[in-house]
N, C-alpha and C positions, 0 to 999 in steps of 0.2 A: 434605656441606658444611654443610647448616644443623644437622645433630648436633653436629659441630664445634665450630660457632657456639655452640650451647647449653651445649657442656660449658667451653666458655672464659669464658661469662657465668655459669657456674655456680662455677667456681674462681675469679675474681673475687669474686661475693660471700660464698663463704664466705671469703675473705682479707678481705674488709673488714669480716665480722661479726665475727671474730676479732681482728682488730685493734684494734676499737671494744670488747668486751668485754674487752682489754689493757687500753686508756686507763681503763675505767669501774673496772679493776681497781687501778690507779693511784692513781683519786680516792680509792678508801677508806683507802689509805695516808695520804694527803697532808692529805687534809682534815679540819679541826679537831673536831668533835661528831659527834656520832649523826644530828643530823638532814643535815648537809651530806653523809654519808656514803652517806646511806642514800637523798638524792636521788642522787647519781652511780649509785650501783649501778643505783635503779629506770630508771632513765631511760636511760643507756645500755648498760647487760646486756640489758635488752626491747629497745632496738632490735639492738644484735648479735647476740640471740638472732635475733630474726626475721629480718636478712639471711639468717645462716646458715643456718637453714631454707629459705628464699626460693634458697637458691644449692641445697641438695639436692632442691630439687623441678625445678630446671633441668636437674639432672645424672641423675636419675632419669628425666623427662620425665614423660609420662602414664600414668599407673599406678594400681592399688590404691595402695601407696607413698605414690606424690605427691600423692597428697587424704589420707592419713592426716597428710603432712605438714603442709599445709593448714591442716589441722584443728586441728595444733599450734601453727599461727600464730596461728589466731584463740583457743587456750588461751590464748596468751604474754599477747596483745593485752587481754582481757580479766582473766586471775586476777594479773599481776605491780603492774599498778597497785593493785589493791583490796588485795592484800598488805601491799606498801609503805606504805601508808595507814595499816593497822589496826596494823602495825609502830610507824609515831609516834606516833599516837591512844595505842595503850598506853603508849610512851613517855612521851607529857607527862603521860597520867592518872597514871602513878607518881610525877610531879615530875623527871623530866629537862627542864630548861629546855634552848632553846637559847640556843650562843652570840652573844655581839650585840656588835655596837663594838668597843672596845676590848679585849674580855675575848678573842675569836673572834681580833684580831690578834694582839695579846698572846701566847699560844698557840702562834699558827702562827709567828713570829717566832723563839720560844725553841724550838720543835721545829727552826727550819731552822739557828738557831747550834747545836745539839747537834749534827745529820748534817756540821756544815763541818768541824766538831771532829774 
């Protein structure tokens, strides 16, 4: 019964980590610059990443496994933000500005009358 339990809380969150890595896959289409893009990714890939993890440490239980898994949560948790970071730091030290105001609507405006098209 409570194995059950765990594997059904485990197929739950990997559906939800997956689902939220969809949508974060989404935002990089959708969204106008490098830096709005590259916030979607960091921010919701790390967290669907680590559901999904979080759901095969359920389905796995207690194990060698499940603490190697673990261990990868706390990789995500830590190396994806400091990435993301050092991704736009180089970014703007090149001179990629972001977009701002108008320029950022602007954009996203003429990209979505081109897909009506």
């Amino acid at each position: 019964m409570l194995e059950s339990i765990l594997q059904g809380i485990g197929w739950v969150l990997i559906a939800l980590g997956l689902l939220t890595m969809f949508v974060g896959s989404l935002g990089l289409i959708r969204l106008p610059d490098f830096y709005t893009r590259s916030h979607a990714a960091s921010m919701v890939d790390t967290t669907g990443i680590i559901i999904l993890l979080l759901g095969l440490v359920f389905l796995i239980g207690p194990s060698q496994a499940g603490l190697k898994l673990l261990i990868g949560v706390v990789f995500v948790i830590l190396s994806n933000p400091v990435a993301i970071h050092a991704l736009a730091r180089a970014a703007f030290r090149s001179g990629q500005r972001p977009l701002l105001g108008e320029a950022a609507e602007s954009k996203y405006h003429k990209r979505r009358s081109e897909e009506e098209k």
